[in-house]
C-alpha positions, -999 to 999 in steps of 0.1 A, spaced: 319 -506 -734 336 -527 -764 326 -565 -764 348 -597 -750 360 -625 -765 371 -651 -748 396 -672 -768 398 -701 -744 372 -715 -723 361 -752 -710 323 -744 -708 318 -783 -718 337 -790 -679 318 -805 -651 317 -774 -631 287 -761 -653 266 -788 -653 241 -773 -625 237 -740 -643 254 -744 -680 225 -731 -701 216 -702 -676 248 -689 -674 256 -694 -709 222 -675 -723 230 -647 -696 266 -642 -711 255 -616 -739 242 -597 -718 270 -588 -695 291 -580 -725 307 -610 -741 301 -613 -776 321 -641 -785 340 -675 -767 358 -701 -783 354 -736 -762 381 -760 -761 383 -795 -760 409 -814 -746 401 -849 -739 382 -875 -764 353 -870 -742 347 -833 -743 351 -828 -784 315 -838 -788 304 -818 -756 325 -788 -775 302 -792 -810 269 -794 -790 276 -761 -775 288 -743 -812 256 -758 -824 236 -746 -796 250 -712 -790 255 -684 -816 283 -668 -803 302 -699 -791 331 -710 -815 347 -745 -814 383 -760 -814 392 -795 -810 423 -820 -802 433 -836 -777 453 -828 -750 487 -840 -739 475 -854 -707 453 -875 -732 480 -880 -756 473 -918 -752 438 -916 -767 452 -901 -798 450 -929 -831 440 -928 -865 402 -927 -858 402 -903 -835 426 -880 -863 395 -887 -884 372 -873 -860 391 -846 -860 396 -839 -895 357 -840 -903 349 -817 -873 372 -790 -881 360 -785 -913 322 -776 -899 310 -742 -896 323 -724 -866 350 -748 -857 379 -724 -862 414 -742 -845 428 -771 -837 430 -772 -796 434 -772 -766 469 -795 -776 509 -794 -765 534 -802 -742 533 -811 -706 565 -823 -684 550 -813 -651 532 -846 -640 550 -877 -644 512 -898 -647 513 -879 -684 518 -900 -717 560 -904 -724 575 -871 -743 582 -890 -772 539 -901 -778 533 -863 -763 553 -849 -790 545 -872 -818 509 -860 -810 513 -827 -810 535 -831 -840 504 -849 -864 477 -823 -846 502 -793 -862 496 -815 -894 461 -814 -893 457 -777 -888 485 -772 -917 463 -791 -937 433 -772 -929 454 -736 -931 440 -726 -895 456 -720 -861 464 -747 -834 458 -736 -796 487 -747 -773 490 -759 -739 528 -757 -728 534 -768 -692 576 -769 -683 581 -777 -721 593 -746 -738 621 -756 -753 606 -788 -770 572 -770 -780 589 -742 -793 611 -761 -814 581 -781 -830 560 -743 -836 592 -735 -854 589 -761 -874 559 -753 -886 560 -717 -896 530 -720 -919 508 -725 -889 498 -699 -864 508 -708 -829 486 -693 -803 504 -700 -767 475 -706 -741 478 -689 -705 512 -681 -717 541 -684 -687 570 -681 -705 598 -651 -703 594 -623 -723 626 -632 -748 605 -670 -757 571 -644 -759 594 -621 -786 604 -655 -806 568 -666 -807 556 -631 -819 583 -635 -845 570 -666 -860 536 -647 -865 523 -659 -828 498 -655 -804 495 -647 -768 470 -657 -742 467 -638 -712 446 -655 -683 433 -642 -650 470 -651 -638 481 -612 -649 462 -600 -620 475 -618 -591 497 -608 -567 525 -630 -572 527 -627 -611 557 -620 -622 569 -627 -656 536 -621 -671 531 -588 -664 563 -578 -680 558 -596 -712 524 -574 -718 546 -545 -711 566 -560 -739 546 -575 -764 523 -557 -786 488 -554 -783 480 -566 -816 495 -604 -803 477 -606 -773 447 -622 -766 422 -625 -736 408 -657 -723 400 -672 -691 403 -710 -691 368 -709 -672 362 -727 -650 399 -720 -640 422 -695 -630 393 -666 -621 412 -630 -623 415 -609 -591 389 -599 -575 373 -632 -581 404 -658 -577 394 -685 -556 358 -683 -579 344 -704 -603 355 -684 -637 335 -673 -668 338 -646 -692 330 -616 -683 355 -617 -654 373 -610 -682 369 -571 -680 392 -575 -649 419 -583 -668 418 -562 -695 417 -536 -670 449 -549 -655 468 -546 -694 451 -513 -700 471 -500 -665 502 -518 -674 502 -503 -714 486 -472 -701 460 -470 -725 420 -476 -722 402 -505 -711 382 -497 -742 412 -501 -766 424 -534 -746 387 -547 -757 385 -534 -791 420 -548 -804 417 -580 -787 385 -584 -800 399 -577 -839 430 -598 -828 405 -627 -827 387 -618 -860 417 -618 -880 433 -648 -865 404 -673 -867 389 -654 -901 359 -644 -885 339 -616 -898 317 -591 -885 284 -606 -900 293 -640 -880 301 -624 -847 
């Protein structure tokens, strides 16, 4: 069976702090050979480079998240700056958009932030890692903007037509645990839709487990379950799912063979 990669995981969140090191030593050996951890908040970027540093197979990005928008200021762009140009730090993330809580920093400082985070990974020439929650419109406006970058869309949720205009501007895909469940809709039709080559797999562990382990804690080798689930909708292999997801990652975040 081809290796995983999980292009989006939180292993830095509370929810591992009983078992972090056990679980995360026991991951190449159930078939994941690579995750890239996210930060979000100011907090969890320097949780995010002690687990690069301490894990071979763990890859870092770091930003801050639009729910955190308010922490963003020149130092912390500083931080930023210095980090992403380390060894294995590979995209600027988990960033973006989100309208759905009203407790979330104003639109204008959300998308002022995202705005100077696009600049940093232009500056950098590597991808940024997007978090879009009832913004589409306004987050797909500012990707435009900035063709020159590679715009991965985290758990995407948007319809297929936005998925086709994001693929267009040399985009990225991630498809979550969410592609499994019952009441997924849109979703499944955009894998139908969008070619392999732009997808990619992640879990957003500790969230959003895939069918048959929804309600679970998630980690990365749940992930099998949903390339299973693409492999049945594009009626091909599981095998295939694996291996092209797997180079999708290689040849997005310029990682090579010798360093996975």
């Amino acid at each position: 069976m081809k290796a995983i990669f999980d292009s989006h995981a939180h292993y830095d969140d509370a929810q591992f702090d009983e078992d972090r090191d056990e679980l995360l030593r026991e991951m190449p050996t159930q078939g994941v050979g690579g995750v890239l951890n996210m930060s979000s908040d100011y907090a969890s970027i320097q949780k995010t480079v002690d687990l690069v540093e301490r894990y071979d197979y763990i890859y870092g990005a770091v930003g801050i998240h639009p729910e955190n928008a308010a922490e963003y200021n020149e130092e912390v762009r500083k931080e930023l700056l210095e980090i992403l140009q380390r060894d294995k730090f590979v995209a600027v993330g988990e960033v973006g958009l989100d309208y759905y809580w009203e407790s979330n920093p104003p639109r204008e400082i959300q998308k002022a932030v995202l705005t100077d985070q696009y600049e940093i990974a232009k500056s950098l020439g590597i991808p940024i890692i997007l978090h879009d929650r009832e913004a589409h419109e306004d987050i797909l406006t500012i990707a435009k903007a900035y063709p020159m970058v590679t715009s991965v869309f985290h758990a995407y949720s948007g319809s297929v037509e936005m998925a086709r205009e994001i693929v267009k501007l040399g985009g990225y895909l991630g498809i979550s645990g969410v592609l499994t469940f019952k009441n997924a809709r849109k979703l499944p039709e955009v894998v139908q839709e969008i070619p392999l080559d732009r997808l990619l797999l992640e879990t957003d562990a500790p969230y959003m487990a895939p069918v048959p382990f929804r309600g679970k804690r998630n980690r990365s080798d749940y992930l099998r379950s949903v390339a299973e689930k693409v492999a049945e909708l594009k009626e091909i292999t599981v095998e295939e799912v694996l291996e092209t997801t797997f180079a999708n990652v290689q040849r997005l975040f310029g990682l090579s063979e010798k360093k996975l």
